[in-house]
C-alpha positions as CSV (number, residue, x, y, z in Angstrom):
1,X,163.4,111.7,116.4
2,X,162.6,109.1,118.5
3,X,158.5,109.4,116.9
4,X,159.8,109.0,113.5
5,X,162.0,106.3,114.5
6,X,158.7,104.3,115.8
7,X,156.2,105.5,113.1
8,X,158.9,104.2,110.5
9,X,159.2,100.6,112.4
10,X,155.3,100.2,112.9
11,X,154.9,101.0,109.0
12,X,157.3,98.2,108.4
13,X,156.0,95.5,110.4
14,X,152.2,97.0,108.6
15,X,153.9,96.2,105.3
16,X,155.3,93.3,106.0
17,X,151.8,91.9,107.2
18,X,150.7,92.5,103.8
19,X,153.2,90.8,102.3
20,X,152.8,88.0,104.0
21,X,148.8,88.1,104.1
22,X,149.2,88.5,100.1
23,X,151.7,85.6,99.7
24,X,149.1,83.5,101.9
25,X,146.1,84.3,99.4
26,X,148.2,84.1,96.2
27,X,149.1,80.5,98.1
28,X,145.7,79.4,97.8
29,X,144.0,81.4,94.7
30,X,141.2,78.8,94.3
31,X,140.2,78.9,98.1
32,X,140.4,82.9,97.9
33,X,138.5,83.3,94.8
34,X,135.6,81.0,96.4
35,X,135.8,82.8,99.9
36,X,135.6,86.2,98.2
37,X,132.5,85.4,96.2
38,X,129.8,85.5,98.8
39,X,131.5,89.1,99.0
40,X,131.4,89.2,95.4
41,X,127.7,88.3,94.9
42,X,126.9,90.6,97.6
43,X,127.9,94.5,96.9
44,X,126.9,93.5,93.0
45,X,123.4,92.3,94.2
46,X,123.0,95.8,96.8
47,X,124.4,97.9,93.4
48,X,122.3,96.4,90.8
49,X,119.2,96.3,93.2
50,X,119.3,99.7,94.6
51,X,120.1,101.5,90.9
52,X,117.2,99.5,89.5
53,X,115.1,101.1,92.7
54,X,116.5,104.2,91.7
55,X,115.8,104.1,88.3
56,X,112.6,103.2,88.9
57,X,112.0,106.0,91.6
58,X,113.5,108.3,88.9
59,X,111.0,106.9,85.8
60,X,107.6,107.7,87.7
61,X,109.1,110.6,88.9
62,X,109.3,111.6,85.2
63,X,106.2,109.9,84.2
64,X,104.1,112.2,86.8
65,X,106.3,115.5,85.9
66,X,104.9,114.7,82.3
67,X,101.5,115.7,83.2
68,X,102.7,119.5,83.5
69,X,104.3,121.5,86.5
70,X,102.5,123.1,89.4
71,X,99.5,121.0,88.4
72,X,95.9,120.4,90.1
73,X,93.3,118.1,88.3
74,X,89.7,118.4,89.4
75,X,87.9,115.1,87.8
76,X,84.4,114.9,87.6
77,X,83.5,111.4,88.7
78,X,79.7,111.4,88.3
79,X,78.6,114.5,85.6
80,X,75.0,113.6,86.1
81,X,75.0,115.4,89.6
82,X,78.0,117.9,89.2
83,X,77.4,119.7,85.8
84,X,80.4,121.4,85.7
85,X,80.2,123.8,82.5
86,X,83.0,125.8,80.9
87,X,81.6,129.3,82.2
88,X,82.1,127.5,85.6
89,X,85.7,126.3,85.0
90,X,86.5,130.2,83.7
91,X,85.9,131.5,87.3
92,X,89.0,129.0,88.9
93,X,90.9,132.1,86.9
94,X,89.5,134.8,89.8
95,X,91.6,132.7,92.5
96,X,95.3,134.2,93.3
97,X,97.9,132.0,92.5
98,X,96.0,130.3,89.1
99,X,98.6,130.9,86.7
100,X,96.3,129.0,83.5
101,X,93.8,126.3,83.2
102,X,92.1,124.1,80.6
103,X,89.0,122.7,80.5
104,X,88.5,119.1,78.8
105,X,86.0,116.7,77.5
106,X,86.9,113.1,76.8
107,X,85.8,109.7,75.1
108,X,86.6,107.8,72.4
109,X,86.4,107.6,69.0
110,X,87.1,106.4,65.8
111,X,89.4,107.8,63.7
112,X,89.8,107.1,59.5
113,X,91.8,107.7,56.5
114,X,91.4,106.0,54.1
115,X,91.3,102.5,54.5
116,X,93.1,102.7,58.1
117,X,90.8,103.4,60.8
118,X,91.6,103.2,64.5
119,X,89.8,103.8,68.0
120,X,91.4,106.4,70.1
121,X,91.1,109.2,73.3
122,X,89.5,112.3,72.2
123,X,90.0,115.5,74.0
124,X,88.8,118.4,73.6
125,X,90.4,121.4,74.9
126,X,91.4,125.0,74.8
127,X,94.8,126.6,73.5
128,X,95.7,126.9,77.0
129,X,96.0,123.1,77.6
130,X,99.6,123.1,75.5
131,X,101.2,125.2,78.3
132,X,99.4,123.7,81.3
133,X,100.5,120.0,80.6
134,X,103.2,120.7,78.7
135,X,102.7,118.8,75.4
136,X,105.1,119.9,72.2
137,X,104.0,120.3,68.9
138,X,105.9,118.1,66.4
139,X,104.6,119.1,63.4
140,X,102.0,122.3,61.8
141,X,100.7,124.1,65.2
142,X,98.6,123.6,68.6
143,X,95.1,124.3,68.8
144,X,94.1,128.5,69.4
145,X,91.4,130.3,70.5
146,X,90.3,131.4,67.1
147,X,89.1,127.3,66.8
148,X,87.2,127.3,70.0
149,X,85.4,130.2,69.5
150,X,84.4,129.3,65.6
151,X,83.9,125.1,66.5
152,X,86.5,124.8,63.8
153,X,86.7,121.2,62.3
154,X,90.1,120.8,62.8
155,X,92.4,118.2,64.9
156,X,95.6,117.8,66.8
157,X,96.8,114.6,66.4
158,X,99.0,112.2,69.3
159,X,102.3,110.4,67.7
160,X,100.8,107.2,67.4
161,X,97.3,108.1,65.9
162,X,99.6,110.1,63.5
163,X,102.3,106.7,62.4
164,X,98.9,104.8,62.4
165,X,96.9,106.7,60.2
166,X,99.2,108.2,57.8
167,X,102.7,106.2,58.4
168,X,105.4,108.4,57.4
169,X,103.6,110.6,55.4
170,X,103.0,114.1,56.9
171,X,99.6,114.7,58.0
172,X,99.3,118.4,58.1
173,X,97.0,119.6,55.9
174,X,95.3,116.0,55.1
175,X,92.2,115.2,55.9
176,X,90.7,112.2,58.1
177,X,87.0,111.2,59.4
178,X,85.9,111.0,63.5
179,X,82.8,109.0,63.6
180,X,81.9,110.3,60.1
181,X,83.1,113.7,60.7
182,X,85.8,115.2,58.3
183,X,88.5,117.4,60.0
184,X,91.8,118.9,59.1
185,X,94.9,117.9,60.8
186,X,96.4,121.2,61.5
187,X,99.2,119.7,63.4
188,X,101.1,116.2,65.4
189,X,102.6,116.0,69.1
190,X,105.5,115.0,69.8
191,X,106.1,111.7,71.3
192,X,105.6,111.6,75.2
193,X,105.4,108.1,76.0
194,X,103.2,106.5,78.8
195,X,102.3,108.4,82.0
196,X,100.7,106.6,85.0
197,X,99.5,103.7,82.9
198,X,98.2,105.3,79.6
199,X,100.0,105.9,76.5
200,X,99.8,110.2,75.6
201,X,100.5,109.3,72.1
202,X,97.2,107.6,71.4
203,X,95.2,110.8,71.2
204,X,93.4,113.2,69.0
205,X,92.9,116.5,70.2
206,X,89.7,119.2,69.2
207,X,88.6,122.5,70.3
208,X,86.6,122.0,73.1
209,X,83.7,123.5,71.4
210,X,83.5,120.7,68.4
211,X,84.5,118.2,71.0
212,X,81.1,119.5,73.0
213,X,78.6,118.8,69.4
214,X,80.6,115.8,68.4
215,X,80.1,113.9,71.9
216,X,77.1,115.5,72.4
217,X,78.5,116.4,75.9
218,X,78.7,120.1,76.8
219,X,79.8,119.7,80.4
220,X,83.5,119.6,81.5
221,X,85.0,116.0,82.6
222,X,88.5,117.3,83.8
223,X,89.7,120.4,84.6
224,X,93.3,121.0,84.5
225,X,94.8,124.1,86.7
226,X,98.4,125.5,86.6
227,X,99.5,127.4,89.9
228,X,101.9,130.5,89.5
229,X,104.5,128.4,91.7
230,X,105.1,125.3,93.9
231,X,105.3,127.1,97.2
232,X,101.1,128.4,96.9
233,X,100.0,125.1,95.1
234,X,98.5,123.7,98.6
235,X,96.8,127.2,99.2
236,X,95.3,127.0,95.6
237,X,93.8,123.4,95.9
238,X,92.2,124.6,99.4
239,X,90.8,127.3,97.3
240,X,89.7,125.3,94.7
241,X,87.8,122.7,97.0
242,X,86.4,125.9,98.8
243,X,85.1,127.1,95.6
244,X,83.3,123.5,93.9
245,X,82.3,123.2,97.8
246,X,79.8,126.2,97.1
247,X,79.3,125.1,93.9
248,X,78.3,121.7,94.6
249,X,77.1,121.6,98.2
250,X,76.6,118.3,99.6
251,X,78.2,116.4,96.2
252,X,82.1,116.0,97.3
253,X,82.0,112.5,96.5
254,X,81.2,113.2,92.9
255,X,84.4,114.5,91.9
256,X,87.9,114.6,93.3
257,X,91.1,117.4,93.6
258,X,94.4,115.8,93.7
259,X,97.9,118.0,94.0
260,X,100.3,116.7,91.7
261,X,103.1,117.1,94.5
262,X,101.3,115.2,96.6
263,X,101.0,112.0,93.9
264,X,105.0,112.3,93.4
265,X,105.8,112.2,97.2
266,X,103.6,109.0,97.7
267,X,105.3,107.4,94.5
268,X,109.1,108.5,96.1
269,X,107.9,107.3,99.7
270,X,106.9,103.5,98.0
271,X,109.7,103.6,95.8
272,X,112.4,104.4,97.8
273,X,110.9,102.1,100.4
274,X,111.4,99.2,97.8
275,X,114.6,100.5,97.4
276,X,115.6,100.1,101.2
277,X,114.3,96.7,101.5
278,X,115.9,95.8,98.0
279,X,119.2,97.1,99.4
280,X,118.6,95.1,102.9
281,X,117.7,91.8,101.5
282,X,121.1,91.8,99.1
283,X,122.9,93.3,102.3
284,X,122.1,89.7,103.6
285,X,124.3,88.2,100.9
286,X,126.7,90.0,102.3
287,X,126.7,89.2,105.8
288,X,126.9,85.3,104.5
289,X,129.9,86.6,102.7
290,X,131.4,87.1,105.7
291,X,130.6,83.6,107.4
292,X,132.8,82.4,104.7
293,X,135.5,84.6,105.2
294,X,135.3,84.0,109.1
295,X,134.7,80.1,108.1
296,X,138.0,80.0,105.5
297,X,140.0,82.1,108.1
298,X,140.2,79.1,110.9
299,X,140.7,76.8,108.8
300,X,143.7,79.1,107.5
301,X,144.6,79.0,111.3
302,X,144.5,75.6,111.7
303,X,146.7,75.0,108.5
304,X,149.2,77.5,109.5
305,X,149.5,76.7,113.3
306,X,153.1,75.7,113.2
307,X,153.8,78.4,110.9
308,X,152.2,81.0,113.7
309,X,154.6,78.7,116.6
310,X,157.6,79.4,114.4
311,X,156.8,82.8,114.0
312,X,155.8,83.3,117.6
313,X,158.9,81.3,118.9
314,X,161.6,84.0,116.7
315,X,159.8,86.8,118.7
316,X,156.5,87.9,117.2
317,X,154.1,89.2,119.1
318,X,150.7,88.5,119.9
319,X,149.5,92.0,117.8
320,X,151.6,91.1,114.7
321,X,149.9,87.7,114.6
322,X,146.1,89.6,114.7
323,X,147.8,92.0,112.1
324,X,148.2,89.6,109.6
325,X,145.1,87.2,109.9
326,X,143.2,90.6,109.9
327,X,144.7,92.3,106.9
328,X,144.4,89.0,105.0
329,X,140.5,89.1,105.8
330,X,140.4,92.9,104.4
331,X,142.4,92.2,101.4
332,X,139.8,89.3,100.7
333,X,137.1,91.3,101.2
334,X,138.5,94.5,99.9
335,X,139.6,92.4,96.3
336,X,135.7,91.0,96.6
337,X,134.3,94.7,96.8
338,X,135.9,95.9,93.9
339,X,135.0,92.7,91.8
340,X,131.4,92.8,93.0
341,X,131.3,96.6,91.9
342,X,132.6,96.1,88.6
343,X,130.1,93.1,88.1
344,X,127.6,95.0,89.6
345,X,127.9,97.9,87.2
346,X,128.0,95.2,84.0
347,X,124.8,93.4,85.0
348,X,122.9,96.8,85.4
349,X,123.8,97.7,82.2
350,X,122.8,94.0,80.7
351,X,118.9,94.5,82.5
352,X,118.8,98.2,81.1
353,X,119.3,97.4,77.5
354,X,118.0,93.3,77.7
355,X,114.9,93.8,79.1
356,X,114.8,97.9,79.1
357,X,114.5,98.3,83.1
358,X,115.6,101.9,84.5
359,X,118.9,101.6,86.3
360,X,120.1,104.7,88.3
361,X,123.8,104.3,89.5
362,X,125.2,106.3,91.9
363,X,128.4,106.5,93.5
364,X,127.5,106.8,97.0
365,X,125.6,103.2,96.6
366,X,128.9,101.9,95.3
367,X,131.2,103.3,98.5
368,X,128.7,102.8,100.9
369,X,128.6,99.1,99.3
370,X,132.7,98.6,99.1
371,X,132.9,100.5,102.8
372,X,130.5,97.5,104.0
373,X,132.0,94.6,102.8
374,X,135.4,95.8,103.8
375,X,133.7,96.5,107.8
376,X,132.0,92.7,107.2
377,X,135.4,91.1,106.3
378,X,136.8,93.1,109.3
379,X,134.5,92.1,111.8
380,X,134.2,88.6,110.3
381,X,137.8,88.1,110.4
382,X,138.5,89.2,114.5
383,X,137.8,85.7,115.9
384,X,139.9,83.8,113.6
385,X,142.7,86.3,113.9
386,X,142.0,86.5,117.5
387,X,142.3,82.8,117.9
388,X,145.7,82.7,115.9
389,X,147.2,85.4,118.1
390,X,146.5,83.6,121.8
391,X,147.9,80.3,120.3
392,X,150.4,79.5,122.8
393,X,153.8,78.9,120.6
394,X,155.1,75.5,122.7
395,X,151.6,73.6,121.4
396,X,151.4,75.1,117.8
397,X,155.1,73.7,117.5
398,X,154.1,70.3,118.2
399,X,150.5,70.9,116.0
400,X,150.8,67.8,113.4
């Protein structure tokens, strides 16, 4: 009984402290406003900084998965010394854990109908190369075998070349030129945007065999290689290097094997580095918050020094005087956190449709941001409260 009786009286004298530190703020709602807004300006600066990193982390995350999944690219950086033909590529297929692979030839060319004409990325290809980078078909069909193996003058054509060329007309079934060449549009990709700094829209697609006569280039630039899963995609690109090892010997410096996986970890690391040091330079706002709550609090203490005499002098304790200059520091800062989230999560939204930057929220940014300025106004506000509590009651009643 005597446990309830105590717990009842402390959770009194707690509300009252709130009541009191509330009346003190309400008091003085200019003064509270200002002290709160280095509190303010910091958890909406750590939220709007950190979801931008986020986002950002989250874009090139999507940007790289756009190239296809469980992807290794062999580029041939110098095809004068390694002649890498398609008979070559077609033995990748022997090692286990190749689940497809497509061959390509690249350059540029010009592309006409009509009176529109415009200069784009050719690439020629093999059916295979829908499936092992993932592209979708908009409109009429991919490329197939069938037009590889007959060096059929048709063409796939990228969402852009298509709007350019024919605007909104369809272009299946039309005809256009490349470099003087007619071929049949047989079918349009769907949009995919930019990926690592080049647009996948501005493309036309061949079969790699009339890519090969129209370039007059019959050896393979890039070789694109789809592995059965994630888990053997490290054993598959030590295969692969074995293999162009004893096919090249002496020549590793004229072509290159990256692992997808291993371009998407680098880009997390950097990004969420930038994220971190995003996060800690706004966390600085915050700790400058919490100078001015410290700063407001004595002078709060000096104000109310006969106030703390009177109170002292009726028979308060030294702990109820810390309780209340402490609670009145976390309301501030508490009241700041939420404002700063709310503002936080408005000026996100502003930069993501203003200027379109990716913003990522995420609730464990925003706690972890409210938990800290509530800990800064806490710390912040133990000296001031601390120095209220051992004024001695005889001198604060004759404070003037």
């Amino acid at each position: 009984m005597d446990i309830y009786l105590k717990a009842g009286v402390i959770s009194l004298e707690f509300l009252q402290s709130i009541k009191m530190a509330m009346r003190s703020i309400q008091g003085n709602k200019l003064r509270s406003f200002l002290t709160m807004l280095g509190i303010i300006i910091g958890v909406s600066s750590v939220i709007v900084l950190i979801s931008i990193g986020q986002g950002s982390s989250k874009a090139v995350t999507e940007q790289i998965n756009q190239l296809g999944t469980n992807l290794l690219t062999v580029n041939v950086m110098n095809s004068d010394i390694v002649k890498l033909t398609v008979e070559d590529a077609e033995k990748f297929r022997k090692i286990a854990g190749v689940k497809d692979l497509a061959p390509v030839v690249s350059g540029r060319v010009n592309v006409r109908n009509g009176n529109t004409s415009t200069q784009v990325s050719l690439i020629g290809t093999t059916a295979s190369y829908e499936t092992v980078r993932d592209v979708q078909v908009n409109q009429g069909r991919f490329l197939s075998d069938i037009d590889v193996d007959y060096r059929q003058k048709i063409a796939v054509l990228g969402a852009n070349t298509a709007q350019t060329l024919f605007g909104i007309d369809n272009p299946v079934g039309q005809y256009i030129q490349v470099d003087g060449t007619s071929f049949k549009v047989v079918g349009v990709l769907a949009s995919k945007g930019g990926s690592m700094g080049q647009s996948g829209d501005d493309v036309i697609l061949l079969p790699l065999s009339t890519a090969q006569r129209l370039i007059k280039n019959t050896n393979v630039q890039t070789l694109y290689i789809q592995g059965k899963n994630a888990e053997q995609l490290d054993w598959v690109m030590a295969e692969v290097e074995r293999t162009l090892m004893r096919m090249f010997p002496d020549h590793q410096d004229s072509y290159s094997v990256f692992n997808q996986q291993d371009l998407m970890d680098t880009m997390s690391s950097v990004t969420s580095t930038m994220t971190m040091m995003l996060g800690g330079i706004a966390g600085i706002s915050l700790l400058v918050g919490g100078i001015g709550i410290m700063n407001i609090m004595l002078v709060s203490v000096s104000e109310r020094t006969r106030e703390i005499g009177i109170r002292k002098a009726i028979g308060a304790k030294r702990k109820d005087i810390l309780l209340q200059f402490l609670i009145e520091a976390s309301v501030l800062s508490a009241f700041g956190g939420v404002i700063g989230i709310a503002l936080g999560l408005a000026v996100g939204q502003v930069l993501s449709k203003a200027i379109g930057l990716s913003v990522s929220y995420s609730v464990s940014v925003s706690l972890v941001a409210f938990l800290f300025s509530l800990a800064v106004g806490i710390v912040f506000g133990v000296f001031p409260a601390s120095k209220a509590a051992k004024l001695d009651p005889i001198r604060a009643l004759r404070y003037d």
